[in-house]
VEXRO-32111 format. One record per residue (C-alpha): residue number from 1; x, z, y. Coordinates in pm, 1 decimal, always signed. Example, Ala and Ser with C-alpha at 12.3 -4.5 7.8 and 13.67 -1.06 7.14 Angstrom:
2
+-------+----------+----------+----------+
! marlo !        X !        Z !        Y !
+-------+----------+----------+----------+
!     1 !  +1230.0 !   +780.0 !   -450.0 !
!     2 !  +1367.0 !   +714.0 !   -106.0 !
+-------+----------+----------+----------+
This chain:
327
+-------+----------+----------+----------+
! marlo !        X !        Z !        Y !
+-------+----------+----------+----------+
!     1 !  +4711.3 !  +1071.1 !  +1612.0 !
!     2 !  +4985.0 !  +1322.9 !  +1564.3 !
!     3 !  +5319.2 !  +1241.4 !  +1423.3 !
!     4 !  +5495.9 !  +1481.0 !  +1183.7 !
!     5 !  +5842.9 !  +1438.5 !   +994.7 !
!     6 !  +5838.8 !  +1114.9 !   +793.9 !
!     7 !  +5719.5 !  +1157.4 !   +442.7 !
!     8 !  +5897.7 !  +1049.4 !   +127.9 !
!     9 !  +5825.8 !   +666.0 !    +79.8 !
!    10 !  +5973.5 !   +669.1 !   -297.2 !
!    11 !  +5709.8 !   +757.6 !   -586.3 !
!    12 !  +5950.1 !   +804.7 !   -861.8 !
!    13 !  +6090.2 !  +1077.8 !   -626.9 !
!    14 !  +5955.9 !  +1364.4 !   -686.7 !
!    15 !  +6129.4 !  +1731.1 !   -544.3 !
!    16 !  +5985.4 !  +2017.6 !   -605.0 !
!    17 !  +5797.7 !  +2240.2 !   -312.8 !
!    18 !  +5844.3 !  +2551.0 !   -253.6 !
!    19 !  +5459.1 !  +2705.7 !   -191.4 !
!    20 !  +5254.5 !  +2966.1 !   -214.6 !
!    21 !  +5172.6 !  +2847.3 !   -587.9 !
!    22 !  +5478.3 !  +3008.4 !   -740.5 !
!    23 !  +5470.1 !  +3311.3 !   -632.7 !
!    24 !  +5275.7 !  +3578.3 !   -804.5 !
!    25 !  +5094.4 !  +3784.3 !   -577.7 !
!    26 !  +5017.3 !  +4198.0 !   -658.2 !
!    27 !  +4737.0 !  +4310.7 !   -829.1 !
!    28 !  +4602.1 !  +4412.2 !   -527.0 !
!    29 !  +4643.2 !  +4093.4 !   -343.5 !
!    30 !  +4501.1 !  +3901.0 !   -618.7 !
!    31 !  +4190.1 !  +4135.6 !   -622.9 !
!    32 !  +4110.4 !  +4169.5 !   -291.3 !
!    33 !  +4106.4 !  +3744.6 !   -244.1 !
!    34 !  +3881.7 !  +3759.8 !   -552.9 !
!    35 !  +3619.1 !  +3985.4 !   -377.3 !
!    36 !  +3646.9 !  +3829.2 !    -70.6 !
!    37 !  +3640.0 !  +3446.0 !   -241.4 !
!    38 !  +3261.0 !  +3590.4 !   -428.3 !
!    39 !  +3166.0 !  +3720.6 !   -133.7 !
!    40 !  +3200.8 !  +3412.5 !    +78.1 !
!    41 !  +3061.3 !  +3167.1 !   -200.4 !
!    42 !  +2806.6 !  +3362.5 !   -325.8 !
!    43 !  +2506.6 !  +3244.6 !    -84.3 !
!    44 !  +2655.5 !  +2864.5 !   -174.3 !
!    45 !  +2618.7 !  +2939.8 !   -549.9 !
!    46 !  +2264.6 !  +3056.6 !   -563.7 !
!    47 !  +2172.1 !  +2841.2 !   -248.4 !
!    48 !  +2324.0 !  +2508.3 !   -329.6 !
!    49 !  +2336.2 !  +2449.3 !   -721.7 !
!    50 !  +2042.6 !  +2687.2 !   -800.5 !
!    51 !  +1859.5 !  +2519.0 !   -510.8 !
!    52 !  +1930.2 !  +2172.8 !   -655.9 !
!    53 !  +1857.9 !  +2282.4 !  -1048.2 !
!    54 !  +1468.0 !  +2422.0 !   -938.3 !
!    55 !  +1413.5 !  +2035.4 !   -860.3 !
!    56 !  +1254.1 !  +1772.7 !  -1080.8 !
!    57 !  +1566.3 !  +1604.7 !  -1024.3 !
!    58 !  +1804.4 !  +1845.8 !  -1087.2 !
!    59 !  +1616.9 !  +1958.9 !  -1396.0 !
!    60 !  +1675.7 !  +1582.2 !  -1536.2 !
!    61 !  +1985.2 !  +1638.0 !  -1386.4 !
!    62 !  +2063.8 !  +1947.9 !  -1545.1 !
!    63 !  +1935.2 !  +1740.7 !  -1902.3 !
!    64 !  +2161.6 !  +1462.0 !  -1872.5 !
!    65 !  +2460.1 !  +1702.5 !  -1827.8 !
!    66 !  +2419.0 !  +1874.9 !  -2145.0 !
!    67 !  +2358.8 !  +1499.2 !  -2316.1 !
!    68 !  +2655.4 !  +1359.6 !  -2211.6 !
!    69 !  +2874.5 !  +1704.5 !  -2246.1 !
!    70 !  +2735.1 !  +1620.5 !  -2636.5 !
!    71 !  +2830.5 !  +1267.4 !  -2666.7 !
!    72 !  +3177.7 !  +1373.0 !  -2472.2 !
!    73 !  +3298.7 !  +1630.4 !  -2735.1 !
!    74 !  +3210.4 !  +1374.7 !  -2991.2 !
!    75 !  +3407.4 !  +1083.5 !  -2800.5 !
!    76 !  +3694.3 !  +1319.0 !  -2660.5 !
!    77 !  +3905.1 !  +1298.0 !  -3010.7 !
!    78 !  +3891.0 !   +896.8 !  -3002.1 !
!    79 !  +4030.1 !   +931.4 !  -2604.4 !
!    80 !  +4394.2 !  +1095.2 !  -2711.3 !
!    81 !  +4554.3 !   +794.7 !  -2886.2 !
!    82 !  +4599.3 !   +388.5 !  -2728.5 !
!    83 !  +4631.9 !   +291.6 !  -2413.7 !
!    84 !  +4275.4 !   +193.9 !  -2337.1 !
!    85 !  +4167.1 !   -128.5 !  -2189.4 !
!    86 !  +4508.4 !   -250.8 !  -2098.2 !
!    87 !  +4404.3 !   -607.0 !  -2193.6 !
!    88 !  +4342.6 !   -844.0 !  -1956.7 !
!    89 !  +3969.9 !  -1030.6 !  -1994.0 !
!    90 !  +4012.2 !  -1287.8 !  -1690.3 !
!    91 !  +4057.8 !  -1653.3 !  -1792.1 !
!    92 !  +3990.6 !  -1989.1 !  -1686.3 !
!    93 !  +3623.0 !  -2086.9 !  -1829.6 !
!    94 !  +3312.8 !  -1877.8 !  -1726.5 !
!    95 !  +3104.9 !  -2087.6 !  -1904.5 !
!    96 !  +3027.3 !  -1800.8 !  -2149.3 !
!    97 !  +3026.5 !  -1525.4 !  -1909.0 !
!    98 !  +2717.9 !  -1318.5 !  -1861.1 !
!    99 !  +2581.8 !  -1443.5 !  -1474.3 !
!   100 !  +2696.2 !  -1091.2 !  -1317.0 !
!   101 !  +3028.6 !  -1164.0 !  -1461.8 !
!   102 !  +3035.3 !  -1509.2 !  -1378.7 !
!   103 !  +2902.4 !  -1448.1 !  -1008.2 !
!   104 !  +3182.4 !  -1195.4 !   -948.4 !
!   105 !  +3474.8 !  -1416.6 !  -1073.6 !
!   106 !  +3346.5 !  -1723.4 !   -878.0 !
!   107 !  +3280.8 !  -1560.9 !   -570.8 !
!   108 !  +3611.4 !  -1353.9 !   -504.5 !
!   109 !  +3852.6 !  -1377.0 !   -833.5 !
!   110 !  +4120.5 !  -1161.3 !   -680.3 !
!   111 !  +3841.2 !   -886.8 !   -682.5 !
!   112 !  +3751.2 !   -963.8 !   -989.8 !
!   113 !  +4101.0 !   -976.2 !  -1126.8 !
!   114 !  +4221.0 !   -642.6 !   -894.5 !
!   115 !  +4329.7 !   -402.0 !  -1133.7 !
!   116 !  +4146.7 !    -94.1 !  -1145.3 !
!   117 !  +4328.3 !   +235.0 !  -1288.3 !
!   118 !  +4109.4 !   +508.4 !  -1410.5 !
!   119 !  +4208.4 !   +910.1 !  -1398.1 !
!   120 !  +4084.2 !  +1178.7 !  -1595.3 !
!   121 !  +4043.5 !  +1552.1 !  -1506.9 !
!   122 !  +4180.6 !  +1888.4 !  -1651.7 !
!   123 !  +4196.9 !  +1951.6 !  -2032.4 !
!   124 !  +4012.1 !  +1551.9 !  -2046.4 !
!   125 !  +4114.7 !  +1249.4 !  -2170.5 !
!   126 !  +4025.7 !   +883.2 !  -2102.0 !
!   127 !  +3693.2 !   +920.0 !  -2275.8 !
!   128 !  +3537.2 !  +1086.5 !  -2033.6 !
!   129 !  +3563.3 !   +681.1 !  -1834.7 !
!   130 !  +3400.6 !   +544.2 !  -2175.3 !
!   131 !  +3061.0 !   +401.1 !  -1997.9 !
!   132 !  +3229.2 !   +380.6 !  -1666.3 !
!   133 !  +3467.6 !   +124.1 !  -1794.4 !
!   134 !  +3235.5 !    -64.1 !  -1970.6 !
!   135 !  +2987.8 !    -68.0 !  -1626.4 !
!   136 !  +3276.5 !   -204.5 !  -1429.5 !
!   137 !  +3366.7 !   -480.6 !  -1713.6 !
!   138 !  +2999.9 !   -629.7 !  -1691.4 !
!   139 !  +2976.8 !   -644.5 !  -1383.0 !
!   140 !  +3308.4 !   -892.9 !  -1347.0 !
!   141 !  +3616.7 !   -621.0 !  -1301.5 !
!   142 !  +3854.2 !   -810.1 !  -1578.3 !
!   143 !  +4135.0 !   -523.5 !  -1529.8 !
!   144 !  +4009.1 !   -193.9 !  -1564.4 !
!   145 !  +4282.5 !     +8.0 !  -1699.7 !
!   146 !  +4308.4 !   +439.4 !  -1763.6 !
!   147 !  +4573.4 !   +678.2 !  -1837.6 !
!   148 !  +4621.7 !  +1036.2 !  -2008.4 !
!   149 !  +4855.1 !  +1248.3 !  -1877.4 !
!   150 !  +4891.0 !  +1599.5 !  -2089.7 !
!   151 !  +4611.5 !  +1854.7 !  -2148.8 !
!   152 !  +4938.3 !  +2137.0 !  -2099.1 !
!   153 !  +4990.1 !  +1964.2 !  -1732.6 !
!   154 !  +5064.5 !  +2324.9 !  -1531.3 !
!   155 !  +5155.2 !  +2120.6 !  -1233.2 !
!   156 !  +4967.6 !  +1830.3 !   -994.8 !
!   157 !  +5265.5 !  +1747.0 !   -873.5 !
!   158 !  +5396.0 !  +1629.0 !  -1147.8 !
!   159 !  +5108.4 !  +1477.3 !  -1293.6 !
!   160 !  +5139.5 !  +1256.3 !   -936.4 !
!   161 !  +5480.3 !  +1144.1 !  -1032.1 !
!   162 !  +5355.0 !   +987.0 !  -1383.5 !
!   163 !  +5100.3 !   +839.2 !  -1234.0 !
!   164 !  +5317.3 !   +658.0 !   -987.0 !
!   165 !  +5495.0 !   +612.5 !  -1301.4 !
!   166 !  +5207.9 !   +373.2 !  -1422.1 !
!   167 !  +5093.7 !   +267.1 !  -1124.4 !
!   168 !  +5454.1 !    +46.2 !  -1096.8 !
!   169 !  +5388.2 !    -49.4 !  -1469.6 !
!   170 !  +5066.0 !   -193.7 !  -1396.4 !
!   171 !  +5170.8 !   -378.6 !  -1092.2 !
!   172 !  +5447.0 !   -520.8 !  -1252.1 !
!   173 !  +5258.4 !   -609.9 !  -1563.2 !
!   174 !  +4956.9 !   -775.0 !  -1391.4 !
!   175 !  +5120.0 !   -919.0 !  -1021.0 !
!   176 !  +4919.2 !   -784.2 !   -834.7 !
!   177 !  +5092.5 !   -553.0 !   -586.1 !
!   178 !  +4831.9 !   -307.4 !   -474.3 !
!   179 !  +4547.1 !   -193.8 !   -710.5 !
!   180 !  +4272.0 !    +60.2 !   -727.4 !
!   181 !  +4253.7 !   +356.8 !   -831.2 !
!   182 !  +3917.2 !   +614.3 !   -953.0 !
!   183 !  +3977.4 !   +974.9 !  -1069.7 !
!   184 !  +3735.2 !  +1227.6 !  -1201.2 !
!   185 !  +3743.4 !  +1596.2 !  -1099.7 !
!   186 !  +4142.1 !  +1687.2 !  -1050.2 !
!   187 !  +4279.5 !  +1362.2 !  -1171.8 !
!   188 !  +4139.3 !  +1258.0 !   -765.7 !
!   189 !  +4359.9 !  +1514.8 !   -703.9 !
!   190 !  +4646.3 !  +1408.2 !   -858.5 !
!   191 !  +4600.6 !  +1061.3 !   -668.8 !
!   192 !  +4538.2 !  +1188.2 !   -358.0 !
!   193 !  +4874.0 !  +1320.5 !   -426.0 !
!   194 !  +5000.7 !  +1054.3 !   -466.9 !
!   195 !  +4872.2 !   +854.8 !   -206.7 !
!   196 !  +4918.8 !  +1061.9 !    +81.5 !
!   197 !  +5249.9 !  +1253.6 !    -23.2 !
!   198 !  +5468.3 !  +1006.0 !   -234.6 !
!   199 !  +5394.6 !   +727.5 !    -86.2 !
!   200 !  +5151.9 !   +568.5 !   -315.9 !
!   201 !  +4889.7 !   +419.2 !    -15.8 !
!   202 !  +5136.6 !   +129.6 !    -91.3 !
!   203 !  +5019.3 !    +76.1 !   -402.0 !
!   204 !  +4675.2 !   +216.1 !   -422.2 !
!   205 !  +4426.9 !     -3.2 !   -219.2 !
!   206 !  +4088.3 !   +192.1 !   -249.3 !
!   207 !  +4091.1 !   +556.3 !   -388.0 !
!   208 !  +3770.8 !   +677.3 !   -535.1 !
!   209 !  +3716.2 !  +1046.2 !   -648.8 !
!   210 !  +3436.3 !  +1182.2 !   -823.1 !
!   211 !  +3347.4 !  +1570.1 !   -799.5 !
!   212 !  +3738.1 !  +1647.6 !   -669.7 !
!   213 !  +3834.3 !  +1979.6 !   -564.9 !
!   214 !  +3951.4 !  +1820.6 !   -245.7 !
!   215 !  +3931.3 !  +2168.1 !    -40.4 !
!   216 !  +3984.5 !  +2374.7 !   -340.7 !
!   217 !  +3733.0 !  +2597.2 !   -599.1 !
!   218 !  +3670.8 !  +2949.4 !   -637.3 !
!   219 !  +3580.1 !  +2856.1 !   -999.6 !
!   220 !  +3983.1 !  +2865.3 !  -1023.4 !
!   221 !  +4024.0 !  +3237.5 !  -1004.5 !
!   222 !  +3852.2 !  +3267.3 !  -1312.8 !
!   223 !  +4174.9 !  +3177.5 !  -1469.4 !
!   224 !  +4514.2 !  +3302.5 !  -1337.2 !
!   225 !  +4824.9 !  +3031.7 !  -1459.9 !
!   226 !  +5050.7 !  +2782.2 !  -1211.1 !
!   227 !  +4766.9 !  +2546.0 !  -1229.4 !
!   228 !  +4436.2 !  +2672.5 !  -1111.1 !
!   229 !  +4615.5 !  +2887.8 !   -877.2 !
!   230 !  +4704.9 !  +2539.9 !   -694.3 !
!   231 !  +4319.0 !  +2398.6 !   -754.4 !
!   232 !  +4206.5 !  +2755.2 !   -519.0 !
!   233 !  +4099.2 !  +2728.3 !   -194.3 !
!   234 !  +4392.3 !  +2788.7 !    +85.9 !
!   235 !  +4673.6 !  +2712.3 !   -166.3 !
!   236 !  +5013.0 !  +2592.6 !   -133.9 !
!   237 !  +4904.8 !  +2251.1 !   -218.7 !
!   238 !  +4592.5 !  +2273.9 !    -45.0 !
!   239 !  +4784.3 !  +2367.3 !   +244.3 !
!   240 !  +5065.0 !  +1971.4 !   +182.2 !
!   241 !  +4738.5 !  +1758.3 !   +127.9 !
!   242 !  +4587.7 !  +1910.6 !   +474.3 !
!   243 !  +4921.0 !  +1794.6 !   +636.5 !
!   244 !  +4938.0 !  +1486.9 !   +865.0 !
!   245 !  +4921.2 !  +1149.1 !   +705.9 !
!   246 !  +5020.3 !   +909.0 !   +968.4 !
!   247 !  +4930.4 !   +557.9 !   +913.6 !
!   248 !  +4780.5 !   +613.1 !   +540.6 !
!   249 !  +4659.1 !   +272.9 !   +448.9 !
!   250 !  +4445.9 !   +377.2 !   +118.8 !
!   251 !  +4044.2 !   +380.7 !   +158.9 !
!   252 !  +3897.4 !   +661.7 !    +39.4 !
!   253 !  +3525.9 !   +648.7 !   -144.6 !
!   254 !  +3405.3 !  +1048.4 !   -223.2 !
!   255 !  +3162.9 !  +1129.2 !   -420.4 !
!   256 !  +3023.7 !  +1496.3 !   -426.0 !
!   257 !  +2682.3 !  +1656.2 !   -565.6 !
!   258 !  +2491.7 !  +1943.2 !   -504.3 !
!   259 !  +2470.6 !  +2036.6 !   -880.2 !
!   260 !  +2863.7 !  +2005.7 !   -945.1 !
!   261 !  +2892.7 !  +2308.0 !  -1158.3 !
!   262 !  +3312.8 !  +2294.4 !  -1150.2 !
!   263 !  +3352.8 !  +2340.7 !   -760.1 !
!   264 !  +3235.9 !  +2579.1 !   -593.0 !
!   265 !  +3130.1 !  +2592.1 !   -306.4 !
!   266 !  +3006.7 !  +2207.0 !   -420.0 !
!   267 !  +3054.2 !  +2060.4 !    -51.8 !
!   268 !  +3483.9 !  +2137.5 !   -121.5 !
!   269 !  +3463.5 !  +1811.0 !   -302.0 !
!   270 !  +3398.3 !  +1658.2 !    -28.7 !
!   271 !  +3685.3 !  +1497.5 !   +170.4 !
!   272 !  +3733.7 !  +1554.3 !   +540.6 !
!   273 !  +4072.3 !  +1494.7 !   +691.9 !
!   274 !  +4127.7 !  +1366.3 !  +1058.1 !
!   275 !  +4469.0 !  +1093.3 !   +929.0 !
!   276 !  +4233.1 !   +941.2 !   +614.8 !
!   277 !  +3955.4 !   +686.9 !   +618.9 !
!   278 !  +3733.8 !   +843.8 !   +369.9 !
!   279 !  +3331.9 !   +791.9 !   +355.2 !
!   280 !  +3181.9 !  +1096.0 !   +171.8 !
!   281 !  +2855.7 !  +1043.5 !    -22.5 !
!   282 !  +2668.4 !  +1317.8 !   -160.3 !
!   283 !  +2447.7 !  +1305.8 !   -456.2 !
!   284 !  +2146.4 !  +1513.7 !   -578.7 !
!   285 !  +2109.2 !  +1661.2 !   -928.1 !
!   286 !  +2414.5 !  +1543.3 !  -1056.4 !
!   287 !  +2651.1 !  +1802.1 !  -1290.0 !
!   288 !  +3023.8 !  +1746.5 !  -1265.1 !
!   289 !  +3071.1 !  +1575.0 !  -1656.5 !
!   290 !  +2817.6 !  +1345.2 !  -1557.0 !
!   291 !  +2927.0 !  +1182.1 !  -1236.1 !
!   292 !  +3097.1 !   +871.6 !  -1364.7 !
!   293 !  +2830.5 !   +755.6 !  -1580.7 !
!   294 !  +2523.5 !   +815.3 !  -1317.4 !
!   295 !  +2388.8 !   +406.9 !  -1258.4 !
!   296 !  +2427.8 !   +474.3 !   -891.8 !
!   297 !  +2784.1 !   +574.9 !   -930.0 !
!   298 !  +2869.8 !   +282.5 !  -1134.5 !
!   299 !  +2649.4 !    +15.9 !   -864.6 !
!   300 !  +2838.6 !   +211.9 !   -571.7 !
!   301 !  +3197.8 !   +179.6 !   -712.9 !
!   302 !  +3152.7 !   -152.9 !   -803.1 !
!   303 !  +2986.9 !   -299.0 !   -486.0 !
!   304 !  +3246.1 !   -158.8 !   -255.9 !
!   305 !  +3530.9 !   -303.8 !   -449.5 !
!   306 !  +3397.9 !   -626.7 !   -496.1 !
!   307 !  +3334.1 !   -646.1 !   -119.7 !
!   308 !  +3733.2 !   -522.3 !    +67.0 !
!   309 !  +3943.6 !   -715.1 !   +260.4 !
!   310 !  +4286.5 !   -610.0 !   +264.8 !
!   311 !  +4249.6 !   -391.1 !   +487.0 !
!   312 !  +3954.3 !   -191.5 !   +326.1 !
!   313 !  +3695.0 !   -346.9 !   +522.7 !
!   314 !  +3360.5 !   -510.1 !   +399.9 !
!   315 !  +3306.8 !   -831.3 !   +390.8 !
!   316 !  +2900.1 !   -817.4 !   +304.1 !
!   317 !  +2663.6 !   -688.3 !   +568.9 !
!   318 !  +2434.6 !   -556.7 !   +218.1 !
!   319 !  +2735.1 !   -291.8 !   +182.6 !
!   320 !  +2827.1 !    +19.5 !   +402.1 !
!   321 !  +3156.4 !    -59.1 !   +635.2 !
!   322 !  +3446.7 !   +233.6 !   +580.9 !
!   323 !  +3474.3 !   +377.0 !   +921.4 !
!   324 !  +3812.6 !   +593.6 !  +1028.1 !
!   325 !  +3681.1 !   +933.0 !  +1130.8 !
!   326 !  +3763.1 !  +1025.2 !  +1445.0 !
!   327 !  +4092.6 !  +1167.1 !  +1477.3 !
+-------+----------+----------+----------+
């Protein structure tokens, strides 16, 4: 494993880096990458999502999408204000616990009691977590926890910072000194972030991401501003998060589908990185808005982090070991 210059330990400090991101290409330039960027992701478009949506599966796919896009707009006002879930359900008596619940608490009740910190996307709010949440809770998870962080946010960077921000508030609040952490679309970005380049695999014990632009979009050149130049493929930041990670003790769980309509091509979501112990699972027929209320999400989430060790490993034969890709 290759060793690079150490990287900044401290979460709460946060410099700015000069990249590619803040500088404003010509007219030209900007054309020419988007020809080239259709060119290249054109066969993946019609190939991969259009594949995936002539399916009986991706049709009901496709259904579900436009459901839950419905019952989102409708929720997304009641996600702006509180600070959701940040009550604590764990207690002594089980007695009147649903057997799920119960099982989980008995079996391993620093699992159960683990705090789990959930991370919105772009122009989202917590609401888009509102079934997720309540999954996790009945199945045992006591501390399941999410933040919002600006719809204006022009910057991941700094969206990392507050949530290292609230990742040492909810340490300090609950005890526990590493938690987990499960972001949607570019909030996985913004913890990746923060795992890998401020120093957060201290504090973040398993990393899930759901649909995350981990290698970049072409859907980002459809606008031009700080922040979707960042989410393209080849970036500035694109280029820090491919930098060595040496040691990184955060798991990574990443979960991609073929019918992600947000990244383009869909297999960027996927996480490949030769420092990071990631296990990539794909899905079929499964649009971006509905990834973290899909039943096999919600089982998959919550039977890996009912089953780690401290050092990410399973402890049930029933579940799938992390493995460290070979370096």
């Amino acid at each position: 494993m290759s060793q690079s210059v150490p990287r900044p330990r401290r979460p709460a400090a946060l410099q700015r880096h000069p990249s590619g991101d803040d500088a404003r290409p010509g007219l030209l330039t900007r054309a020419a990458r988007g020809v080239k960027g259709a060119s290249t992701t054109a066969g993946d478009i019609v190939g991969g999502a259009a594949k995936a949506l002539a399916t009986p599966t991706g049709a009901l796919g496709a259904a579900v999408e436009a459901a839950w896009v419905t019952t989102h707009l409708a929720l997304y006002p009641w996600g702006l204000f509180g600070r959701h879930g940040r009550e604590s359900q764990l207690g002594f008596r089980v007695e009147h616990l649903p057997p799920i619940q119960r099982g989980l608490l008995i079996s391993d009740v620093e699992a159960a009691g683990t705090p789990i910190l959930l991370v919105h996307g772009m122009v989202d709010n917590r609401s888009i977590f509102t079934l997720l949440r309540l999954g996790l809770r009945r199945r045992g998870f006591g501390r399941v926890t999410s933040m919002n962080y600006s719809p204006f946010t022009a910057d991941i960077r700094v969206a990392a910072a507050q949530l290292a921000e609230e990742v040492e508030a909810l340490v300090a609040e609950t005890g526990y000194e590493r938690i987990h952490v499960v972001g949607h679309s570019m909030g996985g970005l913004i913890a990746r972030y923060y795992v890998t380049r401020l120093g957060g695999d201290e504090r973040v014990h398993t990393l899930v991401t759901l649909g995350t632009p981990h290698q970049g979009t072409y859907t980002a050149y459809g606008w031009h501003n700080q922040l979707t130049r960042q989410l393209r493929p080849g970036s500035g930041l694109m280029r820090e998060l491919d930098q060595p990670v040496p040691d990184c003790r955060t798991r990574f769980v990443v979960y991609w589908s073929d019918l992600d309509q947000m990244v383009f091509p869909q297999r960027n979501a996927a996480l490949t990185h030769p420092d990071l112990s990631a296990r990539n699972i794909d899905l079929h027929g499964v649009g971006h808005m509905s990834l973290p209320i899909i039943g096999s999400v919600v089982h998959g989430i919550s039977s890996t982090l009912a089953h780690l060790d401290s050092e990410g490993h399973t402890l049930t034969p029933g579940v799938t070991e992390l493995r460290r890709r070979p370096s």
